[in-house]
C-alpha positions in Angstrom: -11.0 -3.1 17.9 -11.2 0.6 19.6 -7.9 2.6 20.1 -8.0 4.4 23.0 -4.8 6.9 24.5 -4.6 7.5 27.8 -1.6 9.0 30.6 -0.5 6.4 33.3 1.9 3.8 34.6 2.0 0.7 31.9 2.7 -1.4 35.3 -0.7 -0.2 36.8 -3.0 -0.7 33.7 -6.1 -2.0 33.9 -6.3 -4.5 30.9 -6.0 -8.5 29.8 -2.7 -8.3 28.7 -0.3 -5.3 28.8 2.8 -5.0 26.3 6.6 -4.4 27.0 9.1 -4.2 24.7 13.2 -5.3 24.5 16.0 -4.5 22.6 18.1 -7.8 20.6 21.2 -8.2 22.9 19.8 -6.2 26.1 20.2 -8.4 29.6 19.1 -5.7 31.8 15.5 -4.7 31.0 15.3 -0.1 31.2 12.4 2.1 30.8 8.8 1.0 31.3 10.0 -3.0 30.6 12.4 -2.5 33.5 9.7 -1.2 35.5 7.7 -4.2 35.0 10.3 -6.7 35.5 11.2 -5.2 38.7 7.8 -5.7 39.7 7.8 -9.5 38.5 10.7 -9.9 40.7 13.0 -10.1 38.2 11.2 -12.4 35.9 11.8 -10.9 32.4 15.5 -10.5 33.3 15.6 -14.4 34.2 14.3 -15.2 30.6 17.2 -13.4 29.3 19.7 -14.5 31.4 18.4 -18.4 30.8 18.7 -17.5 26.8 14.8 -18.5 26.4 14.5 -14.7 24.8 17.0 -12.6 23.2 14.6 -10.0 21.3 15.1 -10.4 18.0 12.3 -8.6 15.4 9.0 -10.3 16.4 9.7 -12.4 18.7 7.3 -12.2 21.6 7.3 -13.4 25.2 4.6 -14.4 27.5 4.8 -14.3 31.3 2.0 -14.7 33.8 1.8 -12.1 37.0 0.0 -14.1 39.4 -1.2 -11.2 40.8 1.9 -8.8 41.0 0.4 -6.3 39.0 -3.2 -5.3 37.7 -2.4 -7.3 34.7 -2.5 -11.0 34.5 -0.5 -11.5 31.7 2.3 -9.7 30.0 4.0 -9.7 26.8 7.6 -8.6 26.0 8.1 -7.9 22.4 11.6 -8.4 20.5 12.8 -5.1 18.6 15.2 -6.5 17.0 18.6 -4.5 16.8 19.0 -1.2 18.4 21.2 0.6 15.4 19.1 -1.0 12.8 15.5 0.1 15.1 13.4 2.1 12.1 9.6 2.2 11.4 9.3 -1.4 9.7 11.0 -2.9 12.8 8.3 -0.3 14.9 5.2 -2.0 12.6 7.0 -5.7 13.2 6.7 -5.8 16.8 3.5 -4.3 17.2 1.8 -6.6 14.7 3.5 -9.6 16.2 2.3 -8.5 19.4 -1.5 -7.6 18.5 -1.7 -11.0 16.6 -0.1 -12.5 20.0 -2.9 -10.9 21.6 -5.7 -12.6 19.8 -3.9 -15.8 20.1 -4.3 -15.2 23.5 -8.0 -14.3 23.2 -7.7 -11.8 25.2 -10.2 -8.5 25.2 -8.5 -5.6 26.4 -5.0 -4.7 26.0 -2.5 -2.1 27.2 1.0 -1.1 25.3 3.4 1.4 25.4 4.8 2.9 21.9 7.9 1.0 21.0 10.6 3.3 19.9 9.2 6.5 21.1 11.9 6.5 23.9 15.9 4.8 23.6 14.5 4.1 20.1 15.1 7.7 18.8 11.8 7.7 17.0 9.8 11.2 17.4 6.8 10.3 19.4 4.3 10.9 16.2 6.1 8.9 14.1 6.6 6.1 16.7 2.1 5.7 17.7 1.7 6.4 13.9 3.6 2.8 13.3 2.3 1.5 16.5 -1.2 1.6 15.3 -0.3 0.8 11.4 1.3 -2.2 12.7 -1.2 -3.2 14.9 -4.5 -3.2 12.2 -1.9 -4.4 9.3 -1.0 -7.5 11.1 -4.6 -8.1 12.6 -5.7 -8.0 8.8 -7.8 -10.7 7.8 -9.8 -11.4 4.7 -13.0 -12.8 5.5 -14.0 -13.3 1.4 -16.9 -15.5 0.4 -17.1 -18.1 3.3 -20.3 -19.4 4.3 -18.9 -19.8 8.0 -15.5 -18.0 9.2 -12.5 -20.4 9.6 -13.0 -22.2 12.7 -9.6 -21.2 13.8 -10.2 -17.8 13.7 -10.3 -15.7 17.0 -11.7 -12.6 18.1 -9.6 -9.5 17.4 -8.7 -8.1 21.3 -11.6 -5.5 21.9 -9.8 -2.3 23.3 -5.8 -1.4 22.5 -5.1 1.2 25.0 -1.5 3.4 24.6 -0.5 4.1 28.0 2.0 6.9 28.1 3.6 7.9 31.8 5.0 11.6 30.4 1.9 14.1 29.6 3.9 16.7 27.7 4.1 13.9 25.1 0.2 13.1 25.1 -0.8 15.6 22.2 2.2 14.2 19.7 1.2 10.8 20.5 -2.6 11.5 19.7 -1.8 12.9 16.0 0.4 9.8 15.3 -2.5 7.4 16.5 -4.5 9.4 13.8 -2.4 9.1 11.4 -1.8 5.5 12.1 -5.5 5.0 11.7 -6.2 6.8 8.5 -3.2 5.1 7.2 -4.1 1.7 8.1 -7.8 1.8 6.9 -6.5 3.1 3.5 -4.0 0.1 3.3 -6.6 -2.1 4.5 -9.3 -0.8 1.7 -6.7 -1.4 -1.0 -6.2 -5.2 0.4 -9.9 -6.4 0.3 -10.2 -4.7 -3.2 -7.2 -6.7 -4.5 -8.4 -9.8 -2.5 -11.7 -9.9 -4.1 -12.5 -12.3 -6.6 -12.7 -10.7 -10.3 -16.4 -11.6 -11.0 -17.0 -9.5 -7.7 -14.3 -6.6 -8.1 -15.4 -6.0 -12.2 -14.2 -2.2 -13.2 -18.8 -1.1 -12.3 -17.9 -2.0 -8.7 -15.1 -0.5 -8.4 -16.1 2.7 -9.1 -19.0 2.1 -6.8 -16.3 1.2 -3.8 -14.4 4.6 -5.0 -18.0 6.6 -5.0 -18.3 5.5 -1.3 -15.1 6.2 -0.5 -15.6 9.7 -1.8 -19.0 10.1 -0.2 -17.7 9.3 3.3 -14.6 11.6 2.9 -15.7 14.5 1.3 -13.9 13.8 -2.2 -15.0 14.6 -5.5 -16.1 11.7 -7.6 -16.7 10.9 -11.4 -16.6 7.9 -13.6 -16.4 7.5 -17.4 -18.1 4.6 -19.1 -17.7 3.2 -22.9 -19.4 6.7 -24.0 -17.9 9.0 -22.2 -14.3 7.7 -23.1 -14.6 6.8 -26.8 -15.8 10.6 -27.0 -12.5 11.5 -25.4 -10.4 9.8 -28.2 -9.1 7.2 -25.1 -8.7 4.8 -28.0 -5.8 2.9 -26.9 -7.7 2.2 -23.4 -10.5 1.4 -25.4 -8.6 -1.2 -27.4 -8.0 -2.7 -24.3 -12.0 -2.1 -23.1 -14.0 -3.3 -26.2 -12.6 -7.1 -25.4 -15.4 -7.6 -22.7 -18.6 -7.1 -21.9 -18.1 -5.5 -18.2 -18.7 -1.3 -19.1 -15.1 -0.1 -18.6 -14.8 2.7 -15.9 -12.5 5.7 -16.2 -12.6 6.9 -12.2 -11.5 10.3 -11.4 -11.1 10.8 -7.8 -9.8 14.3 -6.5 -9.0 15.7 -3.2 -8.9 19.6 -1.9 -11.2 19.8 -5.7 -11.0 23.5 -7.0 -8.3 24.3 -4.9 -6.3 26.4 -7.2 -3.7 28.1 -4.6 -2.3 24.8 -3.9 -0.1 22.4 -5.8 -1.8 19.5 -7.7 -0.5 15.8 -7.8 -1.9 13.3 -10.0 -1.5 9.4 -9.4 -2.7 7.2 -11.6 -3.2 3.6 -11.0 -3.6 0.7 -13.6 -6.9 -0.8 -13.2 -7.6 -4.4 -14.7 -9.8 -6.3 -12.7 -8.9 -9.2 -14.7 -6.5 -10.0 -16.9 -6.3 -13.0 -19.1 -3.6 -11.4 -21.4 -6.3 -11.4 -24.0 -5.5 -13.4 -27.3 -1.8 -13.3 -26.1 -3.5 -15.5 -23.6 -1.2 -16.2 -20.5 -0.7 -19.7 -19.0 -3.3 -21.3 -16.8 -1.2 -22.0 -14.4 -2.0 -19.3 -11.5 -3.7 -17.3 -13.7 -6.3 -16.9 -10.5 -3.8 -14.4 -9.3 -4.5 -12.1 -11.9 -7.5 -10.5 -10.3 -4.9 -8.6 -8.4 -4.1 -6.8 -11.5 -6.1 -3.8 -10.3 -3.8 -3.4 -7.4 -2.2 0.1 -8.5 -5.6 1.5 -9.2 -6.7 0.2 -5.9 -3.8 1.8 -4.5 -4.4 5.3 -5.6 -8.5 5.6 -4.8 -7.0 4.0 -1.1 -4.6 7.1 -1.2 -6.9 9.8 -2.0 -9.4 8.3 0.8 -6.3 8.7 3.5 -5.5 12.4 2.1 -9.0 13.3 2.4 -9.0 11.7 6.3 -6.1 13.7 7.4 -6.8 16.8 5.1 -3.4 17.3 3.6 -2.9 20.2 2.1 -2.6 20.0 -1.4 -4.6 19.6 -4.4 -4.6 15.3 -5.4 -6.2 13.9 -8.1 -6.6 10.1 -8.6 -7.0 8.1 -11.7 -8.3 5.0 -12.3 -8.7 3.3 -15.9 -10.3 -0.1 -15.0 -11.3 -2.8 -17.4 -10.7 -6.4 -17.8 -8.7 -8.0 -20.9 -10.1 -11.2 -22.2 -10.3 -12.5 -25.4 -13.4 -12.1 -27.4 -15.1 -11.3 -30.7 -14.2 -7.7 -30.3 -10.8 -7.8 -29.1 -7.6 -6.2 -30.6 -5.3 -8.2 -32.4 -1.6 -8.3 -32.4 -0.6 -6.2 -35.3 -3.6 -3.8 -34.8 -3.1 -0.1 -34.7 -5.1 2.4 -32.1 -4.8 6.6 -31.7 -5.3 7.5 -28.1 -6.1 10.8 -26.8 -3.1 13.1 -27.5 -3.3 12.3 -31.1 -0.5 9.7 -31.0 -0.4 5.8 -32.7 -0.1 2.8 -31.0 0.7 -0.6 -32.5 0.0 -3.8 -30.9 2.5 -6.2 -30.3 1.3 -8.1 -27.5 -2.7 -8.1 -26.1 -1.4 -8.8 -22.6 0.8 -5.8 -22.3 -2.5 -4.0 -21.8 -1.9 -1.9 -18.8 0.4 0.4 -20.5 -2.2 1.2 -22.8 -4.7 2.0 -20.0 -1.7 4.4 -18.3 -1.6 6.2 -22.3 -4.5 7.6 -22.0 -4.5 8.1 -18.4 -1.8 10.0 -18.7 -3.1 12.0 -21.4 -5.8 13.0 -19.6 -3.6 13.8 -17.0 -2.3 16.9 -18.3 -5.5 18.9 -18.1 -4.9 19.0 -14.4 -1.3 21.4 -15.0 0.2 19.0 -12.4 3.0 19.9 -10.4 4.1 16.1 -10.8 2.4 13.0 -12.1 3.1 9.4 -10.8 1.6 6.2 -12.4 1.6 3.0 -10.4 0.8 -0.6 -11.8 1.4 -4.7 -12.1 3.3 -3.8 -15.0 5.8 -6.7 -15.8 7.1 -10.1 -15.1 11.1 -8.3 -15.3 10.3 -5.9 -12.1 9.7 -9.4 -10.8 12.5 -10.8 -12.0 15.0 -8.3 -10.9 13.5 -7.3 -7.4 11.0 -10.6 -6.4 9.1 -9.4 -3.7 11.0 -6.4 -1.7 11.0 -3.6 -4.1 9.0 -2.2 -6.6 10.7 -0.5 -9.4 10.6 2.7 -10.9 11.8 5.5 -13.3 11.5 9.2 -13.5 11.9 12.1 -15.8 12.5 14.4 -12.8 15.3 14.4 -10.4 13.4 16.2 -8.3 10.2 14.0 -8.5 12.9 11.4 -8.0 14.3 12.0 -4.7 10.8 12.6 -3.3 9.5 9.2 -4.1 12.5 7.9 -2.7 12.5 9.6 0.2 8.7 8.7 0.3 10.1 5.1 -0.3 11.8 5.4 3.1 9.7 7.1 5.2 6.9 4.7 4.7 8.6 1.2 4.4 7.4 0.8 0.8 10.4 0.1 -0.8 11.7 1.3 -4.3 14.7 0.7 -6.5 15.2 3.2 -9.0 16.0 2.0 -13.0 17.1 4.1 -15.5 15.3 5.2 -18.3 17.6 4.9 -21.7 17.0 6.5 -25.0 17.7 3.3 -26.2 14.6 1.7 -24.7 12.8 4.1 -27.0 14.8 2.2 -30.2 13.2 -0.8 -29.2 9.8 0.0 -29.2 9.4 2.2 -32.2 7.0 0.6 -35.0 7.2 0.6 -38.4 3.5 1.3 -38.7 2.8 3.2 -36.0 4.0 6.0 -33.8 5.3 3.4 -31.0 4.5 -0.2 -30.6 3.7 -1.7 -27.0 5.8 -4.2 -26.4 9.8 -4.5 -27.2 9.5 -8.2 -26.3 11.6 -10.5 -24.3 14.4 -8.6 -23.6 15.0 -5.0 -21.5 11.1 -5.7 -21.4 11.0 -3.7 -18.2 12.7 -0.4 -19.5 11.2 -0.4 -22.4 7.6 -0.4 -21.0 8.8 2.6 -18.9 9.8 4.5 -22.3 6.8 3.6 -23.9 4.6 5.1 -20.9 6.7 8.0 -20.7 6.1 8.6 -24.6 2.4 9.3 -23.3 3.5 12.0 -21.0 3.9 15.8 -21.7 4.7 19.0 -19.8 5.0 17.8 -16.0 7.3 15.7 -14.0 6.5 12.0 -14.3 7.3 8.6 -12.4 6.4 5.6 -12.8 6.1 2.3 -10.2 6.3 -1.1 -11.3 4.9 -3.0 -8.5 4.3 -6.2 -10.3 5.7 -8.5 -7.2 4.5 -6.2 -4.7 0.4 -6.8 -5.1 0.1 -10.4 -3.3 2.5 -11.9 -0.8 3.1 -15.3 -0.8 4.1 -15.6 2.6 2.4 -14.7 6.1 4.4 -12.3 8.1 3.5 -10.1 11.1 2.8 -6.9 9.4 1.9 -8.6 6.0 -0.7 -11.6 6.0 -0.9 -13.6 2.7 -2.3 -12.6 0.4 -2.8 -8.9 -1.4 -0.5 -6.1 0.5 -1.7 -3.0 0.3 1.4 -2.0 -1.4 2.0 1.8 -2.3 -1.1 3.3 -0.4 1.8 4.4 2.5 4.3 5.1 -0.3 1.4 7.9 -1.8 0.8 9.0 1.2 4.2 9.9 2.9 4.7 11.8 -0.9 1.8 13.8 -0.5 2.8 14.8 3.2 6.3 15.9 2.5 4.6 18.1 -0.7 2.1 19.4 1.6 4.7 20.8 3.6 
């Protein structure tokens, strides 16, 4: 589908299907929806006064013109409540509309931006979640089919943005930018999560993150079996060695060899498929665990968006990808490893493997002299637990760092709850053997995987993202179709905005 913007009256547009807006609670339609219910003689005002639509979040309403206006069809979209009117309630209604639309099969569609007006939204921010809503909740995941669903319908072919004032036109065209880069990044990051492990394996991931980089300018390298064992990564090699798919150490970095600007590092966890190893997991479900890569896929879908809207400053993304299966070279509860700073590890538990990735990750991290450093990963079954599926967690060793993630958290929609990070965490996981163990076991389990990360970090702010509930949804909703979410690409990207200026 092609976004196009254009100046003119949303009553006179020339397209399939145009879209309106409403308020939860309004009876007398204002703005451009007035506009076009004065036109329909009233009809959108009937609706509400016969109770058939109160515009709640999502809710959407179809009404035929027969002729009053260009349009044959229009389509009044529920905000939702006015005080409570914010970007996710933006996104909502324009991906219940789109996904209206190709219900509708119709080709070309017209819309005005909800919330740029009574809203209060600034017109940038308004298109921006206009557009994010609109290719979020048209998402689909065509996978391995030999012939599409037969249900499936044609996306619309044209969304234009009508907009009546001109002196808005220029703000409105950098938020449909944005919107776009945006949405492709959290798109990428879904069809890497959705795809099946024995078709996402760490090789073609780093083939998917070399493309990436070739299309957007980025600098690219990967570091196979070789490359990392000569780095001392022997904790992510512990991990590595179990199978026979080449582990790949990705290093992704935007605004390369800029040395006058500030440098971020994300770091993403990266197993493409984790069977816990010989701490083997249940069976049960254990098909969702191809979506163990999703914090990996989340930072190389980051550092694609930066590169599209050329923030200015200095990212650089890392990905440690390998899967953890059981095998004839696989660690060993009880087994001891050195990773790259110099510092033991001793294994507790095979399928707390991620952490070990994020050690050396993290070690190699410093050479960069970040200004901050933020790991994100399907860490543990407690961020589960304690948040299910509407927040990730996550802990800091900066109070700075801190209230930039979380105002990150805000500004894009991708939630976070922030944990604390207590010395005594540290007493649980200390080894008797070792300079840390990996696992403090059943209890506090997702505290102390924080401490045991952070023991891997040195000389820069660090945070860290449990998103462990956050890879897949289980449910379909209008911005968020089942399946993998995309989560933290936004989060990343709103961060590296508000550091940029």
């Amino acid at each position: 589908m092609k976004i196009a913007l254009e100046q003119g009256n949303i009553v006179q547009a020339d397209a399939d299907l145009i879209i309106v807006n409403l308020f939860q609670g309004v009876t007398m339609p204002g703005g451009a929806t007035g506009a076009v219910d004065r036109a329909l003689a009233g009809a959108i005002s009937d609706v509400i006064a016969a109770g058939d639509f109160t515009g709640k979040s999502g809710e959407t309403l179809v009404l035929y013109t027969r002729g009053a206006i260009p349009a044959p069809r229009v389509l009044v979209v529920g905000l939702g409540e006015a005080g409570k009117f914010d970007g996710r309630a933006a996104r909502t209604a324009a991906a219940a509309a789109a996904r209206k639309a190709r219900e509708l099969g119709v080709k070309r569609v017209a819309t005005i931006v909800h919330g740029a007006g009574i809203g209060g939204m600034e017109p940038a921010t308004a298109a921006a979640a206009l557009v994010e809503g609109t290719r979020l909740g048209l998402y689909r995941y065509a996978g391995h089919r030999s012939q599409p669903p037969k249900d499936w319908k044609p996306d619309p072919e044209m969304l234009i943005v009508v907009e009546r004032n001109a002196a808005q036109l220029a703000a409105l065209a950098d938020g449909v930018a944005r919107g776009e880069a945006v949405a492709q990044g959290v798109n990428l990051a879904r069809d890497l999560v959705n795809t099946p492990a024995n078709r996402m394996t760490p090789t073609v991931l780093a083939e998917r993150a070399a493309a990436l980089a070739q299309e957007t300018g980025l600098r690219f390298q990967a570091l196979g079996r070789a490359e990392c064992k000569a780095l001392g990564m022997g904790i992510f090699m512990a991990v590595a060695e179990e199978s026979e798919q080449e582990p790949q150490f990705i290093i992704l970095e935007h605004n390369a060899g800029r040395d006058d600007l500030p440098t971020i590092v994300l770091a993403g966890k990266g197993v493409t498929f984790d069977s816990g190893g010989i701490s083997l997991k249940p069976g049960e479900e254990m098909w969702k665990m191809k979506g163990d890569m999703a914090g990996a896929a989340a930072v190389i879908a980051a550092l694609g968006v930066a590169a599209r809207l050329q923030l200015p400053v200095h990212v650089v993304g890392l990905a440690p990808c390998a899967e953890n299966l059981p095998g004839g070279r696989a660690q060993k509860p009880g087994d001891v490893f050195t990773g790259m700073m110099g510092k033991t590890m001793e294994v507790i538990s095979t399928d707390a493997e991620g952490r070990m990735l994020l050690a050396d990750a993290l070690a190699y991290a410093a050479r960069f002299k970040p200004a901050a450093v933020v790991d994100i990963a399907t860490l543990t079954g407690a961020q589960a637990i304690a948040l299910g599926p509407h927040a990730a967690a996550f802990f800091a060793n900066d109070e700075a760092l801190a209230a930039k993630l979380q105002a990150a958290a805000e500004a894009s929609g991708d939630r976070l709850w922030r944990l604390p990070l207590y010395e005594e965490y540290a007493e649980a996981i200390k080894s008797q053997v070792a300079d840390v163990k990996n696992s403090a076991g059943r209890y506090a389990g997702i505290g102390a995987s924080a401490k045991f990360i952070e023991h891997f970090t040195e000389g820069y702010p660090w945070a860290h993202v449990d998103m462990a509930s956050l890879a897949l949804a289980e449910e379909d909703k209008p911005v968020q179709p089942k399946g993998a979410t995309g989560y933290g690409v936004r989060l990343f990207v709103s961060l590296l905005e508000a550091w940029g200026r």
